[in-house]
C-alpha angles and dihedrals in degrees: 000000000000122000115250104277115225117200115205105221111174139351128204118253092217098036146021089265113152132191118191152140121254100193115207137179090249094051140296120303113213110213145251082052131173105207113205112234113240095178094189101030091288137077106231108265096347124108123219094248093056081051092065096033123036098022099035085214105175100198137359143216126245122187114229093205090059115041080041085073107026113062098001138232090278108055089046095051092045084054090055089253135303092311098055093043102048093033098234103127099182128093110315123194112202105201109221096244095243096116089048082056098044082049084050097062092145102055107035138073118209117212127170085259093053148283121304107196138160120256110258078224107051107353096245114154128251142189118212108185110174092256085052091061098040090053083043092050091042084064104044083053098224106183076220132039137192139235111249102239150152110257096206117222121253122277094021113180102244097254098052087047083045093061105040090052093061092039077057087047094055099045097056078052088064095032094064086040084053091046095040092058101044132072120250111252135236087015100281129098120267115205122213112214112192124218130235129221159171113119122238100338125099097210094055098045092049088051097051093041089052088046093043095041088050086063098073094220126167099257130352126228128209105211140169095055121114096044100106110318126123108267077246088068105045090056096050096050089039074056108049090043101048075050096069107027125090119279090201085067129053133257121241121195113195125223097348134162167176113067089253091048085058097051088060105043082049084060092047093059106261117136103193133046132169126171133157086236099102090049101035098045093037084063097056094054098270113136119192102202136166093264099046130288130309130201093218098201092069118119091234098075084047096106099019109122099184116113118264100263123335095193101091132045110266129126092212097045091044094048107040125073128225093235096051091047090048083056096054091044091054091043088051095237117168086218084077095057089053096050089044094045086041091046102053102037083054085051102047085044096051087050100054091045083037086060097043091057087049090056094045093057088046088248100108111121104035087054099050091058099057085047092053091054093055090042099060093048120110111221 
């Protein structure tokens, strides 16, 4: 079958803004896109029809470590795969789990096979080899898949970033060969999107993107940013990398960020994001919101009527009060965690659609500094 098609549509004249159309088999993507993170086939106290609704999400992540083990190959593939199980039948992405290994350091062991590693759950062992994954991947159903890789700590010494870059390198190897030989499943393509890495050290990036972009993939993934580094950083190396990568094919930046953090990798050329930020931090009283951001469990909101944030287009941000949401935080409702989780996603997904507006009318980057500004404030 064909690989997904992406159509460049607009770039921005002050910045590397794009605007484009990744077209999958289970339905069209419109970027720049934030893509909310539902680890095990579900984010977190979100249901698939506010997905589509009130959040207007347009494809989701799934994590390969973790429905491989819950709830299991077998169960998935009995299902006919992730989008028949969960019931969101539109675009899905399956990280590859090797950022759910790297955050494991006490219980794997990396070899130039694979990781071994013991279960989170139970402790079992297991061994993931990139054909593994790729056989793992092939059953979830992901319309995109992941390189398996080594996501490097931060700071890594040069020689040890050196060498798990080229242990990366040779797994992809082995991942196309994996893919190459194997049907797609459930009777879609599948697209593999390779990862590049090499920590903090320009040499070494420029190296991996040049490797990852020679291999002609569907898409192309940055990873191994956000994990420590100054917010500098990450844009220079976001930067170096979109650089040399592709622009027939879309950026994927993996596990970033704040909304501000967006904007910018948006300017720098990126086309994807997806980051736990929005939920996680939705759950512990942070709002991100289209005037700056709020902690909702201050007193001050206690008696402020007004809706959560009437700047953006959802039904729960523009109906509930603060102050009823900072009731229902105090009182520990569960109630609180959904509007929060809901909120925020509907906020990081009008912004991205928000900014891709912005690029197709040539007043991106203008635009995005004043928006900078009115994100960071506290309100």
């Amino acid at each position: 079958m064909p690989q997904l098609h992406f159509q460049l549509e607009a770039t921005d004249a002050n910045s590397k803004a794009r605007a484009g159309k990744i077209k999958t088999d289970h339905g069209e993507i419109l970027t720049p896109i934030f893509m909310p993170v539902g680890t095990v086939g579900s984010v977190k106290a979100v249901t698939q029809q506010q997905l589509e609704q009130d959040i207007q999400a347009q494809i989701i992540l799934g994590n390969t470590y973790h429905l491989y083990l819950r709830p299991g190959l077998e169960v998935l593939e009995a299902a006919g795969g992730l989008h028949q199980f969960n019931g969101w039948y539109h675009p899905v992405l399956t990280d590859s789990g090797g950022y759910q290994v790297f955050s494991l350091a006490a219980n794997r062991k990396i070899k130039e096979d694979g990781v071994m590693f013991q279960s989170h759950i139970d402790g079992s062992k297991h061994l993931f080899t990139p054909e593994r994954v790729m056989d793992i991947q092939r059953v979830i159903g992901a319309d995109i898949i992941m390189a398996f890789d080594e996501c490097p700590p931060y700071p890594s010494d040069y020689t040890y970033a050196k060498k798990s870059m080229e242990l990366t390198h040779r797994w992809l190897d082995r991942c196309v060969n994996r893919l190459n030989e194997t049907p797609d499943k459930y009777g879609y393509t599948q697209n593999l999107f390779p990862i590049i890495q090499g920590s903090t050290y320009k040499d070494l990036r420029t190296e991996s993107a040049s490797f990852i972009a020679s291999k002609n993939a569907a898409g192309n993934a940055i990873g191994g940013l956000s994990v420590g580094e100054s917010e500098a950083m990450m844009y220079e190396f976001t930067e170096l990398c979109c650089d040399i990568l592709p622009s027939d094919k879309p950026r994927y930046l993996m596990g970033v960020g704040t909304p501000w953090n967006i904007l910018e990798g948006i300017a720098l050329g990126v086309d994807m994001f997806d980051c736990v930020m929005p939920t996680r931090n939705g759950r512990n009283g942070m709002l991100f919101t289209s005037k700056g951001v709020i902690n909702i469990r201050n007193k001050k909101w206690s008696t402020d009527f007004s809706v959560i944030d009437d700047g953006i287009p959802c039904s729960i941000s523009n109906y509930y009060s603060k102050a009823y949401l900072r009731h229902l935080f105090v009182a520990q409702e569960i109630l609180a965690l959904q509007i929060a989780s809901i909120h925020n996603l509907a906020f990081y997904l009008w912004l991205v659609g928000e900014a891709r507006q912005q690029i197709l009318a040539h007043t991106f980057n203008s635009w995005k500094l004043s928006m900078i500004e009115i994100l960071k404030q506290r309100l």
